[in-house]
PDB file of N, CA, C and O in Angstrom:
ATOM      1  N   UNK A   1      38.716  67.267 280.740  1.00  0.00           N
ATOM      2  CA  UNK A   1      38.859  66.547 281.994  1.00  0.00           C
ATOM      3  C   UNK A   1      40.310  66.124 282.230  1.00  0.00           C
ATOM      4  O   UNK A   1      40.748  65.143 282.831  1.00  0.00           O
ATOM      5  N   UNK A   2      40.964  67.156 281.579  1.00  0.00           N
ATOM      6  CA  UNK A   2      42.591  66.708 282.179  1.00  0.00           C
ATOM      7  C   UNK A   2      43.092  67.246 283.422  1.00  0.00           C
ATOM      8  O   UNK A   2      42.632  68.291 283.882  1.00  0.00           O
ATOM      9  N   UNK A   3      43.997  66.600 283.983  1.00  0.00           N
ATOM     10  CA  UNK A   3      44.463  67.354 285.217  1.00  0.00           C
ATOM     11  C   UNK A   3      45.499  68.302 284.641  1.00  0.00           C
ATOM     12  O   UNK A   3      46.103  68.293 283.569  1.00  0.00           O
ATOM     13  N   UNK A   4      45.521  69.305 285.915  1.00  0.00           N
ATOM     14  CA  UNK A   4      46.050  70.736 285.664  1.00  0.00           C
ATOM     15  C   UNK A   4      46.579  71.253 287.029  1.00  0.00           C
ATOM     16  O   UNK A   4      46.075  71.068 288.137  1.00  0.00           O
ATOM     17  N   UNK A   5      47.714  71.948 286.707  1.00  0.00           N
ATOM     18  CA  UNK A   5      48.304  72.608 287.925  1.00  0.00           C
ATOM     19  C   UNK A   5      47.611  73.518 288.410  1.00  0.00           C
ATOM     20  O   UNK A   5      47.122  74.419 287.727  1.00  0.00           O
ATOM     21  N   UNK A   6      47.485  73.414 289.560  1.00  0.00           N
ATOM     22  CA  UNK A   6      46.118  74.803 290.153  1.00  0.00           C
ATOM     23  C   UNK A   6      47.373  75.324 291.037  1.00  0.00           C
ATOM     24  O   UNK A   6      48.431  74.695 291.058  1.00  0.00           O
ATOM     25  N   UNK A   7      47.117  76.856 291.969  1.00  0.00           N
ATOM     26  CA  UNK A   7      47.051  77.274 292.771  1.00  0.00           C
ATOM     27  C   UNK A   7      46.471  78.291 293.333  1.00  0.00           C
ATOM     28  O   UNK A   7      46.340  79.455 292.953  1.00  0.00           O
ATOM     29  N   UNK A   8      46.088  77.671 294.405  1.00  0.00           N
ATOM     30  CA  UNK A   8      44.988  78.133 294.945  1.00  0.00           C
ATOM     31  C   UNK A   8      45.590  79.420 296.248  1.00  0.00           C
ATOM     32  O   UNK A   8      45.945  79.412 297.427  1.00  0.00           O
ATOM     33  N   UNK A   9      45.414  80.422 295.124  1.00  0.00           N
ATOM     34  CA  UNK A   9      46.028  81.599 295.928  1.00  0.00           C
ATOM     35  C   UNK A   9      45.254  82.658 294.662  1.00  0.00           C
ATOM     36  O   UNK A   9      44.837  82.117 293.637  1.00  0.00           O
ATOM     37  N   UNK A  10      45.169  83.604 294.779  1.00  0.00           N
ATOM     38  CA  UNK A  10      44.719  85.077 294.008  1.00  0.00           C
ATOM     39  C   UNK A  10      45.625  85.984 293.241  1.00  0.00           C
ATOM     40  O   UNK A  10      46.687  86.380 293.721  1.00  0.00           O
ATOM     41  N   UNK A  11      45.289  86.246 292.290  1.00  0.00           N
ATOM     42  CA  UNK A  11      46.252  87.358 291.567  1.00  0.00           C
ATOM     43  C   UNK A  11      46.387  88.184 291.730  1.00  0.00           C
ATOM     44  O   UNK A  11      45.402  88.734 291.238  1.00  0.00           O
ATOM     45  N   UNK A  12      47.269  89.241 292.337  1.00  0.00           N
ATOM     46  CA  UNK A  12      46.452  90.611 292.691  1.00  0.00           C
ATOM     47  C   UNK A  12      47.561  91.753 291.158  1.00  0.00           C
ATOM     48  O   UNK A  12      48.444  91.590 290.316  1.00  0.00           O
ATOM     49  N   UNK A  13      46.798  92.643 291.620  1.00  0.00           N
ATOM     50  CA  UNK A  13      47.483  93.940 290.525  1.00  0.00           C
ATOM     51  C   UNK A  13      47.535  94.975 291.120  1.00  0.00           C
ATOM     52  O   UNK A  13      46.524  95.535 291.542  1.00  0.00           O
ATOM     53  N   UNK A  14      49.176  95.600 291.325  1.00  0.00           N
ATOM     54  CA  UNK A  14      48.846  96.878 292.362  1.00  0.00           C
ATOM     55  C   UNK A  14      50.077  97.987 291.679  1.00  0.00           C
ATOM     56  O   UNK A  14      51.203  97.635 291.326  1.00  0.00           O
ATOM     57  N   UNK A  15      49.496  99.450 291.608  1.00  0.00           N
ATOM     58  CA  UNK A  15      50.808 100.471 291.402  1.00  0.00           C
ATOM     59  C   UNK A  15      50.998 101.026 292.490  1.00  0.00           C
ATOM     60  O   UNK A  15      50.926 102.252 292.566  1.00  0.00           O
ATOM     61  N   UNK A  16      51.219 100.423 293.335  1.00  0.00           N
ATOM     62  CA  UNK A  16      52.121 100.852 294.564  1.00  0.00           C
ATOM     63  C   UNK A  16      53.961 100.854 294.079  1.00  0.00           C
ATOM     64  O   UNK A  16      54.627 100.153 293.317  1.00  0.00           O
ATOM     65  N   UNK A  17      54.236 101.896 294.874  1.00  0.00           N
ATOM     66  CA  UNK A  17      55.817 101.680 295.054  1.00  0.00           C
ATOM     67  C   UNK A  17      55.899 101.351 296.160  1.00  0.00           C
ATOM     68  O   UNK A  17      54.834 101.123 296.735  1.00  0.00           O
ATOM     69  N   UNK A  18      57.026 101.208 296.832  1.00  0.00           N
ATOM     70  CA  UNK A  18      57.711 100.932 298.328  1.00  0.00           C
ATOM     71  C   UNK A  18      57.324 102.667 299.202  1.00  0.00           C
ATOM     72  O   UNK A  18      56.733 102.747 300.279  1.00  0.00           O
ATOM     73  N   UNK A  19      57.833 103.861 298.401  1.00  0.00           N
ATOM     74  CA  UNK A  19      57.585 104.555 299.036  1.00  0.00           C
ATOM     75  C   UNK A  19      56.182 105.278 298.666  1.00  0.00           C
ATOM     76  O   UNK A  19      56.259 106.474 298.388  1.00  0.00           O
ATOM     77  N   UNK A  20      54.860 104.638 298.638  1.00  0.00           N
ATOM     78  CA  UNK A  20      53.852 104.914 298.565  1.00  0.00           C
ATOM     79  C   UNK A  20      53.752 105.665 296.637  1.00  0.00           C
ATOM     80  O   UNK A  20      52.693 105.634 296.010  1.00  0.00           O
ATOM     81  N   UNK A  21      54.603 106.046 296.255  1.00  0.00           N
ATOM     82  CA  UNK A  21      54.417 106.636 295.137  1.00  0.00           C
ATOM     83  C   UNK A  21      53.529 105.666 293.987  1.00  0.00           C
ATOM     84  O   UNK A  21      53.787 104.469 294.115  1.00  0.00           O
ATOM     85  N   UNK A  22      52.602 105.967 292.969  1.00  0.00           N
ATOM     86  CA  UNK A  22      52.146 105.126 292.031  1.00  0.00           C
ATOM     87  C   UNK A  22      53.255 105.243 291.324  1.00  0.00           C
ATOM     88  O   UNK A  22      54.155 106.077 291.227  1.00  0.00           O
ATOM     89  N   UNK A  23      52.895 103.848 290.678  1.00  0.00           N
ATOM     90  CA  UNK A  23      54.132 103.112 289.676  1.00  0.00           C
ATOM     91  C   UNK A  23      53.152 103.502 288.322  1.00  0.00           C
ATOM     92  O   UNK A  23      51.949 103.763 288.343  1.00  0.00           O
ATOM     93  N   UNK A  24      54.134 103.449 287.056  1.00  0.00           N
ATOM     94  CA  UNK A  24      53.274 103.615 285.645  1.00  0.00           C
ATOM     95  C   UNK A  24      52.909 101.780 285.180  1.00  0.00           C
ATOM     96  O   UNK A  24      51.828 101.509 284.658  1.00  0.00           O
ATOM     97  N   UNK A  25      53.636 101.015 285.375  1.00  0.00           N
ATOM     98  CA  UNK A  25      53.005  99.975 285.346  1.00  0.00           C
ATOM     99  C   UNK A  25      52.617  98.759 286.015  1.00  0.00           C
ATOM    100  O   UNK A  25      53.346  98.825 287.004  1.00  0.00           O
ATOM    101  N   UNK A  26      52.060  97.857 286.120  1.00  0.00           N
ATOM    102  CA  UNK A  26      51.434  97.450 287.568  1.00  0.00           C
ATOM    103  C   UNK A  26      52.535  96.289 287.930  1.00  0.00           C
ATOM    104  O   UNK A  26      53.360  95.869 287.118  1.00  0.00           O
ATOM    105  N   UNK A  27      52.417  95.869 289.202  1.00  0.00           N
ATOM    106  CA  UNK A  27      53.293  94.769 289.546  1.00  0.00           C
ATOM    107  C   UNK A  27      52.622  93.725 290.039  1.00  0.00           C
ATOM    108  O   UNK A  27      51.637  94.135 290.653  1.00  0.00           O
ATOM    109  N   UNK A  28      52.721  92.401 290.048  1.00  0.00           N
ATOM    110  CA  UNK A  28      51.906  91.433 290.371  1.00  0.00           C
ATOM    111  C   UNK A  28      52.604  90.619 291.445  1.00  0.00           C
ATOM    112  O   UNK A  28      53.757  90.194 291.515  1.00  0.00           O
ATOM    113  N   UNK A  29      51.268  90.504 292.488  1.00  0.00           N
ATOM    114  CA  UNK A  29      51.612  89.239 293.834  1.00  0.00           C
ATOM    115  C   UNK A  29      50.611  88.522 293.608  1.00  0.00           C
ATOM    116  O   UNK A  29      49.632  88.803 292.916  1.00  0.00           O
ATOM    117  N   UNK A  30      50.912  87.211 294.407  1.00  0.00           N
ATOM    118  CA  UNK A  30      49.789  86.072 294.722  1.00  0.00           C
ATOM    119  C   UNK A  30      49.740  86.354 296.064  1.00  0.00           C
ATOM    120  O   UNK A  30      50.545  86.630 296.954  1.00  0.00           O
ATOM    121  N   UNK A  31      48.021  86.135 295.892  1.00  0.00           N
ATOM    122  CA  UNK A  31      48.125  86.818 297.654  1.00  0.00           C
ATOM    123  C   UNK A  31      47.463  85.015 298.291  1.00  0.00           C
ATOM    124  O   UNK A  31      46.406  84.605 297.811  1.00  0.00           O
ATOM    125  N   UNK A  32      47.812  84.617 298.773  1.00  0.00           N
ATOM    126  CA  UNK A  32      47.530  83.471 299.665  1.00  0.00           C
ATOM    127  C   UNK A  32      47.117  83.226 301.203  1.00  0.00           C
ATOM    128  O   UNK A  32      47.142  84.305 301.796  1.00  0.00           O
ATOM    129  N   UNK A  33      46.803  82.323 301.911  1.00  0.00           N
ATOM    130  CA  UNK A  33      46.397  81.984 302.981  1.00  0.00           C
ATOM    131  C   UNK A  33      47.333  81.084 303.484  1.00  0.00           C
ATOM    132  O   UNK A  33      47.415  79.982 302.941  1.00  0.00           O
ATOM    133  N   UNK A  34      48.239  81.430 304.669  1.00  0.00           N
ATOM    134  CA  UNK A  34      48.800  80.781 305.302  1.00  0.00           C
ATOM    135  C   UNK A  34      48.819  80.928 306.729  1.00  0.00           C
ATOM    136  O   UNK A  34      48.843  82.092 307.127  1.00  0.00           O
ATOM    137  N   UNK A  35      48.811  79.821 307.775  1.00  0.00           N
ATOM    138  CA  UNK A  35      48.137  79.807 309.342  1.00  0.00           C
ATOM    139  C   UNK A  35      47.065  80.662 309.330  1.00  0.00           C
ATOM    140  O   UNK A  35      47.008  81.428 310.292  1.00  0.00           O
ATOM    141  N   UNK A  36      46.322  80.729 308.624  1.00  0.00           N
ATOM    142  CA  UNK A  36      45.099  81.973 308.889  1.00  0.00           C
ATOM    143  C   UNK A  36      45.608  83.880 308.453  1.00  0.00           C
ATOM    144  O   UNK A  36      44.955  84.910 308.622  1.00  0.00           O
ATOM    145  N   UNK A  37      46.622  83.730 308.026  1.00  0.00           N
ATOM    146  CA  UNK A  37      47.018  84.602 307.706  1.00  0.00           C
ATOM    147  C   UNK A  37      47.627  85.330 306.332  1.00  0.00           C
ATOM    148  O   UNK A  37      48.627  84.756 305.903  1.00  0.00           O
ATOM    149  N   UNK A  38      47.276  86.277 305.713  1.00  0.00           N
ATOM    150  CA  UNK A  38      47.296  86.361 304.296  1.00  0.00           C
ATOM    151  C   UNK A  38      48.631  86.886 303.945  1.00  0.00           C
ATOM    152  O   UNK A  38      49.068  87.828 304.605  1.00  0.00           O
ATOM    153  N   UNK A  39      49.328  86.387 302.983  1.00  0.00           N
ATOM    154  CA  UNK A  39      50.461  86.734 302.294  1.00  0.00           C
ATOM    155  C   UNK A  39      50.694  87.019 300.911  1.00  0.00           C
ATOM    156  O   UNK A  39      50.424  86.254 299.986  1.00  0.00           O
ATOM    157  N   UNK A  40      51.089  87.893 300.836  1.00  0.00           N
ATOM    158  CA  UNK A  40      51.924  88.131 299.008  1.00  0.00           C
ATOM    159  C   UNK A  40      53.155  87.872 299.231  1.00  0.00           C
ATOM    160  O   UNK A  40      53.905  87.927 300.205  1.00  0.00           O
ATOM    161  N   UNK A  41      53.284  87.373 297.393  1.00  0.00           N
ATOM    162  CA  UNK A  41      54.473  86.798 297.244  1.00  0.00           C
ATOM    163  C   UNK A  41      54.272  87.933 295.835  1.00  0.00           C
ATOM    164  O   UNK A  41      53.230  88.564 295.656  1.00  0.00           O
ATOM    165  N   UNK A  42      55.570  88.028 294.864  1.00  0.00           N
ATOM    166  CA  UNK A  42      55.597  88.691 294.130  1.00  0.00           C
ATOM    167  C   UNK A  42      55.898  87.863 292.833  1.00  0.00           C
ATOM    168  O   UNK A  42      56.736  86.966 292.924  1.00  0.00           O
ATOM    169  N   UNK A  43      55.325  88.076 291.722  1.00  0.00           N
ATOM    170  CA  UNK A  43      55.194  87.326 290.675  1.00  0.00           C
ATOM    171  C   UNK A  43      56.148  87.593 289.670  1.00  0.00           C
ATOM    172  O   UNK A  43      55.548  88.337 288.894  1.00  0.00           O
ATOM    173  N   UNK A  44      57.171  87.432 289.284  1.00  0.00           N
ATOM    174  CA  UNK A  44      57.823  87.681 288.010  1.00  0.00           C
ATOM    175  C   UNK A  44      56.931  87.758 286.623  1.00  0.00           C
ATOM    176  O   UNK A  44      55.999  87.003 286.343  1.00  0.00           O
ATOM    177  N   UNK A  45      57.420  88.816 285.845  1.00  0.00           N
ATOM    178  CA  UNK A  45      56.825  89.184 284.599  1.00  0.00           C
ATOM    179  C   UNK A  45      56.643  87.602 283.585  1.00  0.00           C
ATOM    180  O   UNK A  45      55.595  87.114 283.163  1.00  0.00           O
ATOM    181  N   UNK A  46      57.759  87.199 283.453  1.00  0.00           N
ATOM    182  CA  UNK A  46      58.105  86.056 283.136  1.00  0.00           C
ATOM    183  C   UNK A  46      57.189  85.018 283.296  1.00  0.00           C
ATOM    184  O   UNK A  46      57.036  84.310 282.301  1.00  0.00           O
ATOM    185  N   UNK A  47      56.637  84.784 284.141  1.00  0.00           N
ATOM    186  CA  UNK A  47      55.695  83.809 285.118  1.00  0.00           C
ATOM    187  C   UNK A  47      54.516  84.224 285.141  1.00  0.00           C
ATOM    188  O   UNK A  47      53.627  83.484 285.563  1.00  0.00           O
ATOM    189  N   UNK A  48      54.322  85.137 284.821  1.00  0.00           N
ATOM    190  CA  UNK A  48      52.656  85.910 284.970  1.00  0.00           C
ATOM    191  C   UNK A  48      51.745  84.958 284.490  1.00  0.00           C
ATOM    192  O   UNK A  48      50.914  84.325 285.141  1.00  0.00           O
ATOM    193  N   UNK A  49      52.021  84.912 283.084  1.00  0.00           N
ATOM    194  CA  UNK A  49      50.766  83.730 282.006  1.00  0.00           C
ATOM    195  C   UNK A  49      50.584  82.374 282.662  1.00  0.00           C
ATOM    196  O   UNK A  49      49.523  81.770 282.822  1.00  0.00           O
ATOM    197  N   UNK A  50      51.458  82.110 282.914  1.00  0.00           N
ATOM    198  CA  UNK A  50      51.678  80.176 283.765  1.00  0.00           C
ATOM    199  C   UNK A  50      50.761  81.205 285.059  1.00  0.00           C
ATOM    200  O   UNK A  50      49.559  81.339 284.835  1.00  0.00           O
ATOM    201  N   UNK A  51      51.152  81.678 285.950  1.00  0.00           N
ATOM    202  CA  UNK A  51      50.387  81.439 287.460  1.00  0.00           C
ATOM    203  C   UNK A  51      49.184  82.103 286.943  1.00  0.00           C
ATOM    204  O   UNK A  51      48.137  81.834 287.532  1.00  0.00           O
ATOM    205  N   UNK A  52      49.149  82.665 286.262  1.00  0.00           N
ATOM    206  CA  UNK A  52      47.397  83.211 286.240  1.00  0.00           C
ATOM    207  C   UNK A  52      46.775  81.938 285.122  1.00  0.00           C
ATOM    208  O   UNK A  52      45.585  81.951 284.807  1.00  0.00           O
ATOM    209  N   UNK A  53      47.182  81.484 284.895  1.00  0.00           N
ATOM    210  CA  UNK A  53      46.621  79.913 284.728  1.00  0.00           C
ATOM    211  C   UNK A  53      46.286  79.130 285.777  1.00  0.00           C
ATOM    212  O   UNK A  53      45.127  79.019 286.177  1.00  0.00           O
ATOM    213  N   UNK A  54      47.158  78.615 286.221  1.00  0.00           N
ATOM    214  CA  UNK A  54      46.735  78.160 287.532  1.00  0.00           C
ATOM    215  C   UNK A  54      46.411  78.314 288.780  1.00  0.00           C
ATOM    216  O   UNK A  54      46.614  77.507 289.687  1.00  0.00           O
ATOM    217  N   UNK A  55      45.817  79.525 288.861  1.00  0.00           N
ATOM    218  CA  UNK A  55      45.144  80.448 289.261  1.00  0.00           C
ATOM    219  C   UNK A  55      43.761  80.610 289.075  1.00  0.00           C
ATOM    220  O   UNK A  55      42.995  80.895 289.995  1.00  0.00           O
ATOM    221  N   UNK A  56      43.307  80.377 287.509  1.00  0.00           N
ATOM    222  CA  UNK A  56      42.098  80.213 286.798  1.00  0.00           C
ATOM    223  C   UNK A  56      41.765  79.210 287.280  1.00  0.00           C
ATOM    224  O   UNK A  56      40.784  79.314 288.016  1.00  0.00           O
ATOM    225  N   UNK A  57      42.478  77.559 287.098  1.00  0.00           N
ATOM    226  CA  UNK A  57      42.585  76.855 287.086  1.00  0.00           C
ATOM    227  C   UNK A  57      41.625  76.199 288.461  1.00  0.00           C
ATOM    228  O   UNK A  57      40.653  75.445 288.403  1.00  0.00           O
ATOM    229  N   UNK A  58      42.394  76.877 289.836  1.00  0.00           N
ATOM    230  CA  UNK A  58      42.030  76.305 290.892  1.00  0.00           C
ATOM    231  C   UNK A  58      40.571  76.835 291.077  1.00  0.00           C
ATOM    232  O   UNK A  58      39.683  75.999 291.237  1.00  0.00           O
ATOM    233  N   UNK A  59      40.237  78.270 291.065  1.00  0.00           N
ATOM    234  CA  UNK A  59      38.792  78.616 290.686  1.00  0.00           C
ATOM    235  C   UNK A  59      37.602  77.929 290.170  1.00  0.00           C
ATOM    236  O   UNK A  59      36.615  77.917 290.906  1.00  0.00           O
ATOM    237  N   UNK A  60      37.525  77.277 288.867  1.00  0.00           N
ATOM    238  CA  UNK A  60      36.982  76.627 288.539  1.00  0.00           C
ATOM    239  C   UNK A  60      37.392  75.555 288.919  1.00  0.00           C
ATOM    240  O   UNK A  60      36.402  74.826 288.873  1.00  0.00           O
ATOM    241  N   UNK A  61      38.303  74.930 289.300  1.00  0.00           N
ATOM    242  CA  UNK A  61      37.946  73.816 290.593  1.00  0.00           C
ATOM    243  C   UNK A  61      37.454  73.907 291.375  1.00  0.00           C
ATOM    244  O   UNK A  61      36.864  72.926 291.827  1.00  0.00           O
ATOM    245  N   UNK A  62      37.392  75.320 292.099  1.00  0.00           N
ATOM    246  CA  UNK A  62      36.430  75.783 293.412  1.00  0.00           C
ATOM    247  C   UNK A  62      34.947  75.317 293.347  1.00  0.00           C
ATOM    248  O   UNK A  62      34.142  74.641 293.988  1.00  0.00           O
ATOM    249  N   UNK A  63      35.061  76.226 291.957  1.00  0.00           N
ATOM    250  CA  UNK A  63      33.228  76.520 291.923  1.00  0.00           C
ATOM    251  C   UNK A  63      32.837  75.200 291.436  1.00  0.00           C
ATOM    252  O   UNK A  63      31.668  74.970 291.747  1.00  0.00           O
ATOM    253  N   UNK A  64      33.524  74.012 290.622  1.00  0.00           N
ATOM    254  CA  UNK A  64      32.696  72.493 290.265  1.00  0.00           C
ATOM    255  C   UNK A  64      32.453  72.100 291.187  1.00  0.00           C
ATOM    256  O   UNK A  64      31.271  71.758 291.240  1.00  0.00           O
ATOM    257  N   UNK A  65      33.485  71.800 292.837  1.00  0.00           N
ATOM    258  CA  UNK A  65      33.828  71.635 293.660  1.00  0.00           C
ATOM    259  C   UNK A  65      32.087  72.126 294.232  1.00  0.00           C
ATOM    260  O   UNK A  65      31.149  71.339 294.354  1.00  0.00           O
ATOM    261  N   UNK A  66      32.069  72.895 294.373  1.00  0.00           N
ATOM    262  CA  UNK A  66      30.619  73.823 294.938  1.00  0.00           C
ATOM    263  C   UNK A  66      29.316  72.858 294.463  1.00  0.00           C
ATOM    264  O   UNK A  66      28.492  72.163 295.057  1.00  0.00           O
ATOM    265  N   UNK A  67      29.633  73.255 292.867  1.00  0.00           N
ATOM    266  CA  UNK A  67      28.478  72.291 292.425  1.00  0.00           C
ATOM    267  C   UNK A  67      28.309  71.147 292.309  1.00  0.00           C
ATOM    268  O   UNK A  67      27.284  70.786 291.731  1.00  0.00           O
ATOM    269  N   UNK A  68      29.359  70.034 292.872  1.00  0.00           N
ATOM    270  CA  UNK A  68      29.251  68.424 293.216  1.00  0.00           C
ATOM    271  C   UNK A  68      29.001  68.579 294.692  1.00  0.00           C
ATOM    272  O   UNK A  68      29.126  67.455 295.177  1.00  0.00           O
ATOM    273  N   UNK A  69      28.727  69.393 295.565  1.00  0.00           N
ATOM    274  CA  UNK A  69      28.443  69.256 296.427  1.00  0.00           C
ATOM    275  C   UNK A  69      26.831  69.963 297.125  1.00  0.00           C
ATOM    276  O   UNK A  69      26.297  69.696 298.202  1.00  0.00           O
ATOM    277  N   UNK A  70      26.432  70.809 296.161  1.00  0.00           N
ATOM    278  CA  UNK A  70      24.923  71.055 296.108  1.00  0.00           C
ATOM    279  C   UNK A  70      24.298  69.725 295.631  1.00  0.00           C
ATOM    280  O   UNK A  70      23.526  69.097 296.356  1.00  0.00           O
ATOM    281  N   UNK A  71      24.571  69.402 294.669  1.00  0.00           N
ATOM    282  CA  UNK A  71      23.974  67.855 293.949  1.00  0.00           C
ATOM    283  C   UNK A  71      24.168  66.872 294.797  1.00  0.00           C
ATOM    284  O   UNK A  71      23.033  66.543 295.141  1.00  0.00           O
ATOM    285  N   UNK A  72      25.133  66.031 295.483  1.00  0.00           N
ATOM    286  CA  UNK A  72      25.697  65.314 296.209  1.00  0.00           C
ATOM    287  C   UNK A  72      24.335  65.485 297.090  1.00  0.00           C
ATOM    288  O   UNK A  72      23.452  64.629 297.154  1.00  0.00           O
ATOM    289  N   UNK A  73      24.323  66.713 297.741  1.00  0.00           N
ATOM    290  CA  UNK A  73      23.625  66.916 299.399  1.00  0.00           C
ATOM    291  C   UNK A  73      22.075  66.825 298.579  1.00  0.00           C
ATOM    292  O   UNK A  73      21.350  65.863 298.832  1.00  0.00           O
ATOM    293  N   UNK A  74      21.604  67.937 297.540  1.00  0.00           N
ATOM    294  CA  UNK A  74      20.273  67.466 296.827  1.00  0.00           C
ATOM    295  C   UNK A  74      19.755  65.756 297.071  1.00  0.00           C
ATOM    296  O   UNK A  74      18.811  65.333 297.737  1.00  0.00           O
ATOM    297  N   UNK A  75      20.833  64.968 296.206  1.00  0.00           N
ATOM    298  CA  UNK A  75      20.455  63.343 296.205  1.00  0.00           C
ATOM    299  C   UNK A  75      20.119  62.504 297.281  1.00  0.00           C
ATOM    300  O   UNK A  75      19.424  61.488 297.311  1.00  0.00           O
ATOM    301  N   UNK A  76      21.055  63.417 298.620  1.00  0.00           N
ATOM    302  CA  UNK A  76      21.244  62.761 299.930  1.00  0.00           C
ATOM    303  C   UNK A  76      19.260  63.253 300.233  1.00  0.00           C
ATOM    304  O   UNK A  76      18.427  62.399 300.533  1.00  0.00           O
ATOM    305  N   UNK A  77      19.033  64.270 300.111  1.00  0.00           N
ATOM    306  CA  UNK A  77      18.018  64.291 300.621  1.00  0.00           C
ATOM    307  C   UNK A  77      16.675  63.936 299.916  1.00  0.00           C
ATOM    308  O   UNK A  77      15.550  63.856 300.409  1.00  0.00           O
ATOM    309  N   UNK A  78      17.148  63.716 298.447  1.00  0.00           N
ATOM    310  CA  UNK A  78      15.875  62.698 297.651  1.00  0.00           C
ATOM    311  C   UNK A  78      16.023  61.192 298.338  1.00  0.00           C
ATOM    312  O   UNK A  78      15.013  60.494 298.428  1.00  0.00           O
ATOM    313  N   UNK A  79      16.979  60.831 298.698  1.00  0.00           N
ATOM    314  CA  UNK A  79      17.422  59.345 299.049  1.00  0.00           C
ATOM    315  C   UNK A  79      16.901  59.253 300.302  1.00  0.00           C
ATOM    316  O   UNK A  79      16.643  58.076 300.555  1.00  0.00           O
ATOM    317  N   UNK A  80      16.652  59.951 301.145  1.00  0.00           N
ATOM    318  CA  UNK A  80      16.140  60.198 302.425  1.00  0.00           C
ATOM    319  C   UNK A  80      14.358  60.282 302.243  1.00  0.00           C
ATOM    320  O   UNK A  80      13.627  59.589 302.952  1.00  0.00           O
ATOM    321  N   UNK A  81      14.004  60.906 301.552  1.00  0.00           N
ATOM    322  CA  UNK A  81      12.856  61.191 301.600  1.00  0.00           C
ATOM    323  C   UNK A  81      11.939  59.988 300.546  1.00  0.00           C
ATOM    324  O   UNK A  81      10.731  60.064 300.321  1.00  0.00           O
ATOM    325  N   UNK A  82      12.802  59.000 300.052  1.00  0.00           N
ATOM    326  CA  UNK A  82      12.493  57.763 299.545  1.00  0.00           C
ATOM    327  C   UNK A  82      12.495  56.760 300.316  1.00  0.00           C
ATOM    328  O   UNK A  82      11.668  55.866 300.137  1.00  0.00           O
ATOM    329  N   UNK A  83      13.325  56.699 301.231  1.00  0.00           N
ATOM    330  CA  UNK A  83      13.107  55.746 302.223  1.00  0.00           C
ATOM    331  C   UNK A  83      12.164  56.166 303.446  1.00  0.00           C
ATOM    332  O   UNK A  83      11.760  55.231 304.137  1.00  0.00           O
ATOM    333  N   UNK A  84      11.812  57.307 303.755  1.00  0.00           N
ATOM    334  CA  UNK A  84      10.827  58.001 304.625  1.00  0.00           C
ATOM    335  C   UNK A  84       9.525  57.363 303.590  1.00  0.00           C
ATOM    336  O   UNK A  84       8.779  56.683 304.295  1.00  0.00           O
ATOM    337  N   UNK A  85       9.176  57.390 302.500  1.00  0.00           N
ATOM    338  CA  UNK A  85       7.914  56.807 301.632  1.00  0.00           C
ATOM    339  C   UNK A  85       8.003  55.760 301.714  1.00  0.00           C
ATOM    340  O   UNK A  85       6.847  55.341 301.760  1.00  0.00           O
ATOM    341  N   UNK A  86       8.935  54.643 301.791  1.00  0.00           N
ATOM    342  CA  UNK A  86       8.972  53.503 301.655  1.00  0.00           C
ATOM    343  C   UNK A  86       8.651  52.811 303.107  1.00  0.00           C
ATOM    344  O   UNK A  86       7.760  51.962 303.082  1.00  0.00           O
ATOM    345  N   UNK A  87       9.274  53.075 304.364  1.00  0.00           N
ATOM    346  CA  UNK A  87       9.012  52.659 305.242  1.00  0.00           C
ATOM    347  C   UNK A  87       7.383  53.276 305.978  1.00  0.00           C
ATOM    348  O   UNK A  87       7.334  53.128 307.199  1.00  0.00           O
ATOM    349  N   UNK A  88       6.519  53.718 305.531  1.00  0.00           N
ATOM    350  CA  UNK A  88       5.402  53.731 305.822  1.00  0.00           C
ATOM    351  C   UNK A  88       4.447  53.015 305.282  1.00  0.00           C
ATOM    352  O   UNK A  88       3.290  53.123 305.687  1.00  0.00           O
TER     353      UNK A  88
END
């Protein structure tokens, strides 16, 4: 339960070159959401292990995120349907 650097953007892996040719080894972007619109940025080799950490990172923040909010809305509607028994 420690805090952790997230970002919340995607890893991608691609052998593209510039001029369409495949590359022999892959190159890495973060592909992100900005104004509604998706962007890569390009990842240094260097940096790979750190952002695909926090990368992991924000994911499973996603998905707890998901599941405090199935439970949350579950309770809302046991709590509802207790006071619907009670007031009759």
């Amino acid at each position: 339960m420690q805090p952790q650097s997230m970002l919340p953007a995607s890893l991608i892996e691609r052998f593209l070159r510039a001029g369409g040719s495949p590359r022999t080894a892959p190159a890495y972007y973060l592909s992100r959401s900005e104004h509604g619109r998706s962007t890569l940025s390009y990842v240094k080799k260097q940096d790979l292990a750190v952002v695909r950490q926090h990368c992991a990172a924000y994911r499973v923040f996603q998905q707890n995120l998901k599941q405090w909010r199935r439970v949350t809305s579950a309770l809302q509607q046991r709590w509802k349907q207790l006071q619907q028994a009670q007031s009759r």
